[in-house]
C-alpha positions as CSV (number, residue, x, y, z in Angstrom):
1,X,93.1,59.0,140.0
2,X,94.6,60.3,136.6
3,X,92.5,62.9,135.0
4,X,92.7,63.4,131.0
5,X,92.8,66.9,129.4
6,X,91.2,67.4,126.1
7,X,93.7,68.3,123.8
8,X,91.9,71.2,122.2
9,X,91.6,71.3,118.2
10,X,94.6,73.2,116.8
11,X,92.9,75.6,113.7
12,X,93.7,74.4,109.8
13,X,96.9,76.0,108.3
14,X,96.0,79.0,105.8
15,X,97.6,77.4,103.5
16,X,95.3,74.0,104.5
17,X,92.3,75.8,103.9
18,X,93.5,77.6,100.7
19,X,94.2,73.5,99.4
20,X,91.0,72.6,100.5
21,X,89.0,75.8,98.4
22,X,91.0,74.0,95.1
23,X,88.8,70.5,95.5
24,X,92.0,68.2,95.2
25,X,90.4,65.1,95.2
26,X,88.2,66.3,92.2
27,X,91.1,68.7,90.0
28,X,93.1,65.4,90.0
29,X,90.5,63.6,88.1
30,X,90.1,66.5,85.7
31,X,94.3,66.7,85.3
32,X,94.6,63.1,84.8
33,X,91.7,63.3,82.2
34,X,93.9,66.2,80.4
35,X,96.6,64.1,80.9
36,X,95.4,61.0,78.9
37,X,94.2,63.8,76.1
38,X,97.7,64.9,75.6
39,X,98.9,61.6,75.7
40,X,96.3,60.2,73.1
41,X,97.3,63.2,70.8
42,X,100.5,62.1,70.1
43,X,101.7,58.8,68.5
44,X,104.9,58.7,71.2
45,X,105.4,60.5,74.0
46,X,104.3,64.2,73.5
47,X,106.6,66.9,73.7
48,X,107.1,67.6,77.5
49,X,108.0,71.4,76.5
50,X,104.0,71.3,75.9
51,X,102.8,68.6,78.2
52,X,104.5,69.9,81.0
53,X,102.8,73.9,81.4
54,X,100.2,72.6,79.8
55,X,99.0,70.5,82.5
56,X,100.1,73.0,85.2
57,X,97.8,75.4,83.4
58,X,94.7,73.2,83.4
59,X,95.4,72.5,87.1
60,X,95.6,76.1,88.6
61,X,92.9,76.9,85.7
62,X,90.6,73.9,87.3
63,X,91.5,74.6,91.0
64,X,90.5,78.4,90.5
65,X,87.1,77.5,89.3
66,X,87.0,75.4,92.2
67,X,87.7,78.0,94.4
68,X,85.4,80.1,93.2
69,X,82.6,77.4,93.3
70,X,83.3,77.4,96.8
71,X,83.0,81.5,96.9
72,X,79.4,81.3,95.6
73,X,77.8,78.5,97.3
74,X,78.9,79.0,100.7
75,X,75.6,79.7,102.0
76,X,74.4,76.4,100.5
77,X,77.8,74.3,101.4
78,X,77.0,75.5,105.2
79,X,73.5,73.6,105.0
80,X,74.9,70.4,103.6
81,X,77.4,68.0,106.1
82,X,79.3,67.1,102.9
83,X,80.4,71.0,102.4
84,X,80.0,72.4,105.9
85,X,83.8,72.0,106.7
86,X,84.9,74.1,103.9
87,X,87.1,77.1,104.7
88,X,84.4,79.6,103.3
89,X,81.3,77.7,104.5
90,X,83.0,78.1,108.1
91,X,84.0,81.9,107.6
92,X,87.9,81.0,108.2
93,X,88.5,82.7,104.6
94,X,87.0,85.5,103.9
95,X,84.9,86.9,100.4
96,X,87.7,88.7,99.5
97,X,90.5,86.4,99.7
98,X,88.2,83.7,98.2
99,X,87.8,85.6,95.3
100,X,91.5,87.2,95.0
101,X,93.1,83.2,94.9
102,X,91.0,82.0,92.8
103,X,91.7,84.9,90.7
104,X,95.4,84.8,91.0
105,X,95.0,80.9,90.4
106,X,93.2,81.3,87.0
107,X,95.1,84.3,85.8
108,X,98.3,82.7,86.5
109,X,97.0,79.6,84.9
110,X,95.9,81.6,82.2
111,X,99.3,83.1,81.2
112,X,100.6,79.7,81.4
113,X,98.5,78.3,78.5
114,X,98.6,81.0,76.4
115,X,102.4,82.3,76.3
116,X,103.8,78.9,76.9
117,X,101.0,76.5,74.9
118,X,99.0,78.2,72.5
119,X,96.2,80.2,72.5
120,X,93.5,77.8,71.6
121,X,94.1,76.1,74.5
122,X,93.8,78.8,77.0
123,X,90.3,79.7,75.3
124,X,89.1,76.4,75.8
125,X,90.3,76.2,79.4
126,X,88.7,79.7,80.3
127,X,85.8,78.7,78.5
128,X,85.2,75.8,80.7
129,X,86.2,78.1,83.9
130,X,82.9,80.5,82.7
131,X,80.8,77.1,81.9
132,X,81.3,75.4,85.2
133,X,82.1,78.4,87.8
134,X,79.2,81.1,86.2
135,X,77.1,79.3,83.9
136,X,77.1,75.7,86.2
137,X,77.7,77.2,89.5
138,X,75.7,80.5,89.4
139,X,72.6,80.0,87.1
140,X,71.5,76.0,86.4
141,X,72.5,74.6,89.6
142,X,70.2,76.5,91.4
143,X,67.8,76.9,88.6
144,X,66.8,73.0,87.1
145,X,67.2,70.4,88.3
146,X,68.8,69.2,85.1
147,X,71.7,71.4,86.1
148,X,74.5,68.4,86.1
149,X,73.3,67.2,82.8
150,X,73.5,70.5,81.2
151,X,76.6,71.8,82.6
152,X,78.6,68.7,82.7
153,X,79.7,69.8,79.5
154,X,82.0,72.4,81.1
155,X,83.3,69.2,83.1
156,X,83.6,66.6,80.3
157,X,86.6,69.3,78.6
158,X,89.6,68.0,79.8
159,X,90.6,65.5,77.7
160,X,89.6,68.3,74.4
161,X,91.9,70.7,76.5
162,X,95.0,68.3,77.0
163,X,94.4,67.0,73.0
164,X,94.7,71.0,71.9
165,X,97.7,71.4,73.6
166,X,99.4,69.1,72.1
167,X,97.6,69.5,68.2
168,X,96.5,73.0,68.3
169,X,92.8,71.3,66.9
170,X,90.3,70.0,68.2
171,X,89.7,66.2,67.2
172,X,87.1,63.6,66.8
173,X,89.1,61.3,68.8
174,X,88.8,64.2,71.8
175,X,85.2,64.9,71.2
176,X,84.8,61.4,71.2
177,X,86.2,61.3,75.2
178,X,84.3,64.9,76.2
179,X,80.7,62.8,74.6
180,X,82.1,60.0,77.2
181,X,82.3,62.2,80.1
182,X,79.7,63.9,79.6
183,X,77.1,61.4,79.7
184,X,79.4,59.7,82.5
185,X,78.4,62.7,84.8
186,X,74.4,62.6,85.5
187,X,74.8,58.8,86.4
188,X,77.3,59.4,88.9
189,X,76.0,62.9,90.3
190,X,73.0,61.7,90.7
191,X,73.8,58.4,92.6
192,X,75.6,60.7,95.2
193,X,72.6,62.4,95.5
194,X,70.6,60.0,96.1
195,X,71.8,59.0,99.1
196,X,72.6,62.8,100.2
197,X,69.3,63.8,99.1
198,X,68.4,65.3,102.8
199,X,71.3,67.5,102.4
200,X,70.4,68.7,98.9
201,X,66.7,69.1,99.8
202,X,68.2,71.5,103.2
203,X,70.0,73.7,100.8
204,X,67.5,74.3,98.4
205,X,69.2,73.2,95.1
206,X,66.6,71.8,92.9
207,X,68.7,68.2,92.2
208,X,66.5,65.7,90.8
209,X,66.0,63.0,93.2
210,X,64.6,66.4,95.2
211,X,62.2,67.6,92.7
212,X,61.3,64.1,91.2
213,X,61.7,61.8,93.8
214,X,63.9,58.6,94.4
215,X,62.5,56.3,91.4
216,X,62.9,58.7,88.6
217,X,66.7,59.2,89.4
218,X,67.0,55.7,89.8
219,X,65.4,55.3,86.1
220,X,67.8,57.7,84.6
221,X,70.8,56.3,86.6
222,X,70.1,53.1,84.4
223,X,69.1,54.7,81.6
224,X,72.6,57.2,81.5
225,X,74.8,54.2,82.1
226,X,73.2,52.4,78.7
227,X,73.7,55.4,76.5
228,X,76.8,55.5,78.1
229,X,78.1,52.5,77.6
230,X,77.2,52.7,73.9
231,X,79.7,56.2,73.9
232,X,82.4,54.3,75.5
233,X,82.6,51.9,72.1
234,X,83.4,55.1,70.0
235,X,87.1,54.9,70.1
236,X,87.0,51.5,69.0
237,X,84.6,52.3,66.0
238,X,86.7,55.2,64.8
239,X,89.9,53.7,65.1
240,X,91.0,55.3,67.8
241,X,92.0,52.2,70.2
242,X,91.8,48.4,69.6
243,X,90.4,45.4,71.3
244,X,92.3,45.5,74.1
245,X,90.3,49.5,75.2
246,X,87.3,47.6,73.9
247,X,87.5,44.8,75.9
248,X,87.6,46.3,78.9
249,X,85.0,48.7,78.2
250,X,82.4,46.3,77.8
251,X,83.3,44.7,80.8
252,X,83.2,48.0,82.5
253,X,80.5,49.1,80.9
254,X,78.3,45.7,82.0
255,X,79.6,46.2,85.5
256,X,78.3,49.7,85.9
257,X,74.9,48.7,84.1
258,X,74.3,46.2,86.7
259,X,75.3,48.6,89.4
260,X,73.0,50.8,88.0
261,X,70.0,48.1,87.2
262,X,70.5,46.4,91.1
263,X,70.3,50.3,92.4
264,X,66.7,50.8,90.3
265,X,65.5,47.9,91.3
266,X,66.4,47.7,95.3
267,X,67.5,50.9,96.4
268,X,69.6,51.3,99.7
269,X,71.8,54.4,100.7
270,X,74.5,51.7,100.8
271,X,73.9,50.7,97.3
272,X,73.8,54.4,95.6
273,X,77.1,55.3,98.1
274,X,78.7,51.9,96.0
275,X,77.7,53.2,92.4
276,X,78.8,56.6,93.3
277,X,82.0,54.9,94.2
278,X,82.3,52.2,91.2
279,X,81.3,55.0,88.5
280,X,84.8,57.0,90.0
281,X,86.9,53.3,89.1
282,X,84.8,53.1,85.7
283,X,85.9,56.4,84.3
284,X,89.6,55.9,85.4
285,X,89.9,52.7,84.5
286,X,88.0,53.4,80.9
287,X,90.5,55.6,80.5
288,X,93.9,53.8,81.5
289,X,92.8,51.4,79.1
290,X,92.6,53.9,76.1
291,X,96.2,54.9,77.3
292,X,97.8,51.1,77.3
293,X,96.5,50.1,74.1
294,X,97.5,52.9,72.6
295,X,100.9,52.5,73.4
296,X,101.0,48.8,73.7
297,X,98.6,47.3,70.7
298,X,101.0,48.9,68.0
299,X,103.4,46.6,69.0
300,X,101.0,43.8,69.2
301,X,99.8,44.3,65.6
């Protein structure tokens, strides 16, 4: 008789768990967001002696805040399955060298922007770092539970960030794609906490399907993605983009409506876990749009 061993679970790499404390899967949304900013700022391609540390910047910039995010809430990230596997929320990195990567991250970042870009853009980024890793992190979340409306201005930056690095201003045309984020995020917060709302009511955070229950979230899931869809026409009404964006934001725009109207009016875990899903394929997809028509309808015109 042949008796299996359990092959006992080798430990993450340091350098694993140091990844993991920058939220990869969420800093590449923010960089591609600067991306298309930068890209949108320029009538060609944009000068890759700016693009380039411009976008390595905002990345080690993003993935310190991150870090640090991770640094405060690991008392809460240990009470919720989502977050419990994080290097801090398991004690495999200490306080200490938490706080000293994340510091190393954003000052390197930092110096990036500002010797190599300009200094607008470095203000902007650390302005964002203090909205979303002090002002989000350490004083609304815990606080309202309006928390992800309010400080999802801190995450609806990036495309200002990546447009400043290239102009040195600060547009209509980026404000125009910060106001689309912005009221992109309580819709799609809130629909992954809907169906985590156990794990938010065990670590204490006041989010709103906690404090107001399942049918006021719902409501304001539907009622986000309307507003929201009416934001998403702005580049087409200032000139920004042409029919081609505005096509396929309405038909984005529709499809996350009805996402949104099926969730309010037959919830299932199932059914907020595919809005929380569809809203991440909205928001890319929005934005790949703005970025092919504005390369490809001036030569359709």
């Amino acid at each position: 008789m042949t008796q299996t061993l359990a092959t006992p679970q080798r430990p993450a790499s340091r350098w694993s768990q140091y990844m993991v404390l920058t939220k990869p899967r969420v800093v590449q949304l923010i960089v591609f967001c600067a991306v298309i900013g930068m890209l949108l700022a320029e009538p060609g391609w944009p000068d890759l002696r700016l693009a380039v540390p411009a976008t390595v910047g905002i990345w080690l910039v993003a993935s310190a805040a991150a870090a640090f995010n991770c640094l405060v809430e690991q008392q809460i990230d240990r009470k919720m399955a989502r977050t419990a596997w994080r290097p801090t929320a398991k004690g495999e990195l200490s306080n200490t060298q938490a706080l000293v990567f994340s510091m190393l991250l954003g000052g390197a970042g930092s110096g990036l922007l500002y010797f190599w870009v300009n200094p607008l853009t470095m203000w902007l980024t650390f302005a964002t770092f203090v909205g979303y890793a002090v002002i989000y992190t350490v004083v609304l979340k815990p606080l309202t539970p309006q928390n992800i409306v309010i400080g999802g201005a801190s995450g609806a930056m990036p495309p200002v960030l990546g447009w400043a690095a290239m102009r040195n201003d600060v547009g209509p045309e980026a404000l125009a794609m910060c106001l689309i984020i912005f009221l992109w995020t309580p819709p799609h917060f809130w629909a992954l906490a809907l169906y985590r709302v156990e794990d938010y009511r065990r670590s204490g955070l006041p989010m709103l399907p906690v404090t107001h229950g399942s049918d006021f979230t719902r409501l304001n899931v539907l009622l986000y993605t309307l507003v929201l869809f009416a934001a998403t026409l702005l580049p087409f009404i200032i000139g920004m983009s042409g029919w081609l964006y505005l096509l396929v934001a309405v038909v984005l725009g529709g499809w996350f409506i009805l996402h949104a109207f099926v969730l309010w009016r037959d919830y299932s875990d199932a059914l907020a876990r595919k809005t929380f899903r569809f809203s991440i394929l909205h928001l890319s997809l929005l934005f790949a749009a703005l970025l092919v028509d504005h390369y490809l309808m001036p030569w359709l015109r």
